[in-house]
C-alpha positions in Angstrom: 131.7 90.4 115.0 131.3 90.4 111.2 127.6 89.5 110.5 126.5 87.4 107.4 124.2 88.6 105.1 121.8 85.6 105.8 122.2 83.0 107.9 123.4 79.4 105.9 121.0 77.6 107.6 117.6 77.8 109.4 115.8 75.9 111.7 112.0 75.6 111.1 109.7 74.6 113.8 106.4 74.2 111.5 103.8 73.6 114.5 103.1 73.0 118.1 100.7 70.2 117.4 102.1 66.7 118.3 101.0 63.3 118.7 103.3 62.3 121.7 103.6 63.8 124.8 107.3 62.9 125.8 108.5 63.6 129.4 111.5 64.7 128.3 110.4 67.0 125.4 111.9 70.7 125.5 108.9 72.3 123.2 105.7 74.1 124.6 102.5 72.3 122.9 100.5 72.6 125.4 99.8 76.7 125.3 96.2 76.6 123.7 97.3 80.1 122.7 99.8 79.4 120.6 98.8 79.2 117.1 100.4 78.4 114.3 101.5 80.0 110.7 98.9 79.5 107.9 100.4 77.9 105.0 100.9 81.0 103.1 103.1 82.6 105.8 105.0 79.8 105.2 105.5 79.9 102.0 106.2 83.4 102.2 108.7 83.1 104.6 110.4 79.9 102.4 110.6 82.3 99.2 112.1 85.0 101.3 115.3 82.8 102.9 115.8 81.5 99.2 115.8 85.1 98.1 118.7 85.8 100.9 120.8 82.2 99.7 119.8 80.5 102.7 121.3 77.2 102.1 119.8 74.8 104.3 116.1 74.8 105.9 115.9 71.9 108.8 112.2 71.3 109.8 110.7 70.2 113.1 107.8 70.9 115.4 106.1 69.5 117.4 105.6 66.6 115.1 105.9 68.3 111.2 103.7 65.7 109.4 100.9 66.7 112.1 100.4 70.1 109.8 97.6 68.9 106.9 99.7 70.7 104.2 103.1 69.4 104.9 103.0 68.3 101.5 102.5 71.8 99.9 105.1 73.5 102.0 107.6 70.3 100.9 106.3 71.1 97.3 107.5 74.9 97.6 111.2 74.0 99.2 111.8 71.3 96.8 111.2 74.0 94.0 113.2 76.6 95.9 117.5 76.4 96.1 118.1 74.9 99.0 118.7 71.7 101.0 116.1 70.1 103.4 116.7 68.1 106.7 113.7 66.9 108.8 113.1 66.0 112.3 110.1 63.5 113.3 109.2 60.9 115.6 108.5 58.6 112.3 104.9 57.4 113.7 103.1 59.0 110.4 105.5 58.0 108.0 103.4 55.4 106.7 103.9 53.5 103.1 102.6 56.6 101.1 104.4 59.6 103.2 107.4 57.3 102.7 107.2 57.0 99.2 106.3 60.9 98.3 109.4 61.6 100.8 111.6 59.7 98.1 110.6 62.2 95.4 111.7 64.9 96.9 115.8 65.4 95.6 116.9 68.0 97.9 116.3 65.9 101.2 119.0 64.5 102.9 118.2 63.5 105.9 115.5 62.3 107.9 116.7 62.6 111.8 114.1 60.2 114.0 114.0 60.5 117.6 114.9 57.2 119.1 114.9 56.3 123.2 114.7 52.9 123.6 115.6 49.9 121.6 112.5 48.0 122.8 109.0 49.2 124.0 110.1 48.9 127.9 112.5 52.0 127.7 110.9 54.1 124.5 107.2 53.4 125.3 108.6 54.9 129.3 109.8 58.4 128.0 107.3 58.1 124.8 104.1 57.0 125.3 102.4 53.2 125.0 103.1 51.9 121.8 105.3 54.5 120.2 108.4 51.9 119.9 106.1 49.8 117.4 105.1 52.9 115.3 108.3 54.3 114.9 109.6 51.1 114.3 107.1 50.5 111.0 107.7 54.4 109.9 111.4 53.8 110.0 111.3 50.3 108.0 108.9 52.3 105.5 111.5 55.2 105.4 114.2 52.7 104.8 112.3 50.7 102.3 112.6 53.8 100.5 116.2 54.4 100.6 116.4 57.5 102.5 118.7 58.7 104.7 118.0 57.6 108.2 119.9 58.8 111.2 119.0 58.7 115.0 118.4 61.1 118.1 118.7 59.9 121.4 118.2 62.2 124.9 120.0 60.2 127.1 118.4 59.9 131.0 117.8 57.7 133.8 115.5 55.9 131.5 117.6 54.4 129.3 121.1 55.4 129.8 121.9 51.6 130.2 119.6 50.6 127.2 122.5 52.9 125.0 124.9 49.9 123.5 121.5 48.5 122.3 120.0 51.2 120.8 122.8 51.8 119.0 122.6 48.4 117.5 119.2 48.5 116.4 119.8 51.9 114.6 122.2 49.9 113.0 120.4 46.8 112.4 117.5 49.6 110.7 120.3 50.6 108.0 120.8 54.5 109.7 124.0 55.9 109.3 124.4 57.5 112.3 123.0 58.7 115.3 123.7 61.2 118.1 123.2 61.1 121.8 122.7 63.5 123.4 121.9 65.6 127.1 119.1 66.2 128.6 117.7 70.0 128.6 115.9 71.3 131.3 113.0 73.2 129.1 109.5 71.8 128.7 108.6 68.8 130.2 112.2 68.0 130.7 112.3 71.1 133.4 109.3 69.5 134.6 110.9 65.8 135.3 114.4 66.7 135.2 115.0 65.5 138.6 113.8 62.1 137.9 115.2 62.0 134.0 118.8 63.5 134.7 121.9 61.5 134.8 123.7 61.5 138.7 127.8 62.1 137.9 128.5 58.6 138.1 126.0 57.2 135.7 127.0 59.6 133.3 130.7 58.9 133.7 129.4 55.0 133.0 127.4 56.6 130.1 130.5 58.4 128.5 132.6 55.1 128.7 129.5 53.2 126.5 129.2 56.3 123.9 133.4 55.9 123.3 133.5 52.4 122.6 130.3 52.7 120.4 131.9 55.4 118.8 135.1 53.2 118.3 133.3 50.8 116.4 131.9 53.3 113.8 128.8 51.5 112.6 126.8 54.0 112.7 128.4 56.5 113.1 128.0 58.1 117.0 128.4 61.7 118.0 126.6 64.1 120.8 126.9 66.2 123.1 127.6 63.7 125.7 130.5 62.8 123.8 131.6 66.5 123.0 131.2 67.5 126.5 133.0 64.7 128.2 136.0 65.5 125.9 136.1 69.1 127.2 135.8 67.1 130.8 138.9 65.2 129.7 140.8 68.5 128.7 140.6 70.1 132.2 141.4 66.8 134.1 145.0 67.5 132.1 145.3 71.0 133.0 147.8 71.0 136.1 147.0 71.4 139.6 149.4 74.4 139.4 147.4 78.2 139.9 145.9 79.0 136.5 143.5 82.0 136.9 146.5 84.5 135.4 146.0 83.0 132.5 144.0 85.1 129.8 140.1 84.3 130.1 137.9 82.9 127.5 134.7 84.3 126.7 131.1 83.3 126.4 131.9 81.3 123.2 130.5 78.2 123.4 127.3 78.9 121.4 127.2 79.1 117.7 123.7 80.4 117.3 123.3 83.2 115.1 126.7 82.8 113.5 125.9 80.8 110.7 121.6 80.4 111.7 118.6 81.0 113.8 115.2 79.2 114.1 111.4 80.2 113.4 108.8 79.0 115.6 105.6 77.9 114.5 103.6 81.0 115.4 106.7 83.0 113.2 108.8 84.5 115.9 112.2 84.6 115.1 115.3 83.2 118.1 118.4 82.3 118.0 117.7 78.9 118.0 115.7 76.3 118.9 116.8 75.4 122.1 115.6 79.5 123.2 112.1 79.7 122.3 111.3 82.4 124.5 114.5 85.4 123.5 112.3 86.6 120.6 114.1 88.8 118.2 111.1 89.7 116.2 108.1 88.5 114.1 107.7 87.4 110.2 104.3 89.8 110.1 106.4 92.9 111.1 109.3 92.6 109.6 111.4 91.2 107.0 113.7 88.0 107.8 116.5 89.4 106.4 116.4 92.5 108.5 115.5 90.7 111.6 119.0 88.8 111.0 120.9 91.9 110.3 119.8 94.2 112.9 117.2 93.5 115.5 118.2 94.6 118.9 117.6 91.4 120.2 120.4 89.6 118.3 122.7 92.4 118.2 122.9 91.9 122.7 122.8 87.7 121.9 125.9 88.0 119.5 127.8 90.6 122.4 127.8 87.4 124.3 130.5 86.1 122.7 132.3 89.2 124.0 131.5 88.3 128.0 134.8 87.1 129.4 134.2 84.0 132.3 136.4 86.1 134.4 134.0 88.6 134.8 131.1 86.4 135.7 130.7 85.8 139.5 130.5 81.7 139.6 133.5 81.7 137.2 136.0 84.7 138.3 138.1 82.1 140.5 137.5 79.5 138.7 141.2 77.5 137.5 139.4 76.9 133.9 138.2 79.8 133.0 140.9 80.3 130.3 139.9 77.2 128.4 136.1 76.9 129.1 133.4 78.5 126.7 130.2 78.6 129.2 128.5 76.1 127.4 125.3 76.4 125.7 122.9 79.5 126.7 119.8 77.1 126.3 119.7 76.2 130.3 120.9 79.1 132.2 118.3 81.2 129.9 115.3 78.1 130.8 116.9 78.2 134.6 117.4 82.0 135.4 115.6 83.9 132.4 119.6 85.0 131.7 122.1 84.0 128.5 125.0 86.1 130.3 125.7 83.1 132.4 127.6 79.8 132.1 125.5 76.5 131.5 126.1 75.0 135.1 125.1 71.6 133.4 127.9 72.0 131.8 130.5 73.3 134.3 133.2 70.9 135.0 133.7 72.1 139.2 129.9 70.7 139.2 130.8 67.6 137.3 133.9 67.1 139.5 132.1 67.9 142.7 134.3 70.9 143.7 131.3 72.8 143.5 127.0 71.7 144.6 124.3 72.5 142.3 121.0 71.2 141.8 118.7 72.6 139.2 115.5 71.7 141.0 
């Protein structure tokens, strides 16, 4: 596998510290004893990734405008070559964060997390009276012009709240938003057997994501909708024997391809969704070399190599020459492995030709 010199983009978790606790929420904020970066490792680390033509840094937490000199570090990449996406919850973008957000050229998006599309469904999965202080930091973002778009996790919570939500990202201005599955890291391990979708309810959800999608405004994508479309291509494969057919491998994850993530004490993953497969730290090394050649990455990238026909829960499987395992994220969070396929993701457990329960 031919490695880039540099990843094109990076995924920057900037702290721990958040001001919602979110039962759904696959980060670790609660581990007193993880600290994070001081603000020059930071800007350190930002100088560095311009240095190696980095093109895109996309920052998240935690919640980012909890850190006291999110200003400073916005300061730095808006002077650096590269472009800038972040992730919030919107509650602190008040009049003044909105309106020093505007100045800064090389942002181009601003993803807010959206649950609900009234306090009864947000305000369940977020916390009393988030829905009314995201709503105000949205309107401020979008009095500003900026570019808006929405996250959704979709659950039991508010997969039927979808069509709506959708509208009111809408009715903000956004120009798009994504829906998306539920992990089990976090606190969405903790409560994924009341938050995750039974195969029926997320056959109902899939039907509500493709008409939404029909219509266009704004724009709706996912993994819901990607994975339902892979669903759709092996109900069409025929009934006949197809396990001579050549395997596919463990290709279904496009971390360290084209980028990695940083999290907030300055370990270095694969990406944000595997916090704990820690390929080495910003103190001890160099990014660049960390990318390159750390022993950690090199075994990750072999994945890609692991043929479903060799693992045990897929060797007679019918599919195995047109599935790609999924993403590592859940069988790492559920068995401590990436080697595996995502069984939230297997189609014999969607189908029911196969029992699973994660918990």
């Amino acid at each position: 596998m031919k490695i880039l010199r540099a990843p094109i983009s990076v995924f920057v978790s900037l702290t721990y510290l958040c001001d919602l606790r979110c039962r759904h929420c696959a980060v670790y904020s609660e581990d007193a004893t993880l600290i994070d970066l001081e603000t020059e490792n930071w800007l350190g680390l930002f100088e560095e990734l311009a240095e190696l033509k980095v093109f895109r840094l996309r920052l998240s937490g935690g919640e980012p405008f909890m850190r006291k000199d999110i200003w400073i570090l916005l300061d730095e990449i808006q002077r650096l070559p590269m472009r800038l996406s972040i992730n919030t919850n919107a509650t602190l973008t008040d009049k003044q964060a909105a309106r020093r957000l505007k100045g800064y050229e090389k942002l181009d998006e601003l993803m807010v997390s959206l649950d609900g599309s009234c306090p009864e469904t947000h305000d369940a999965l977020r916390g009393a009276g988030s829905f009314e202080k995201v709503r105000r930091g949205v309107e401020n973002l979008l009095d500003q012009s900026l570019p808006v778009t929405f996250y959704c996790t979709v659950n039991r919570h508010n997969f039927r709240d979808l069509a709506q939500i959708a509208a009111l990202a809408g009715a903000w201005g956004a120009r798009a938003i994504k829906f998306n599955d539920l992990l089990p890291e976090g606190r969405g391990l903790v409560h994924y057997r009341e938050l995750a979708l039974r195969r029926e309810e997320w056959e109902e959800t899939l039907d509500v994501l493709r008409d939404l999608r029909r219509l266009q405004r704004p724009a709706v994508s996912g993994s819901v909708l990607d994975q339902g479309e892979m669903y759709e291509a092996m109900k069409r494969i025929p009934a006949r024997d197809e396990r001579s057919l050549p395997s596919n491998s463990l290709s279904g994850c496009g971390a360290l391809v084209q980028e990695c993530a940083v999290r907030p004490d300055g370990w270095i993953t694969p990406c944000d969704r595997l916090p704990g497969l820690k390929a080495g730290h910003i103190h001890e090394r160099r990014f660049g070399e960390i990318w390159r050649t750390s022993e950690v990455f090199t075994r990750f990238r072999r994945r890609r190599e692991v043929l479903l026909s060799d693992l045990d829960e897929c060797r007679d499987c019918p599919y195995h020459h047109a599935c790609t395992g999924g993403c590592p994220a859940a069988p790492y969070a559920l068995y401590g492995r990436v080697n595996e396929r995502n069984p939230l993701g297997c189609y014999r457990i969607h189908s029911g030709q196969e029992i699973f329960h994660v918990c």
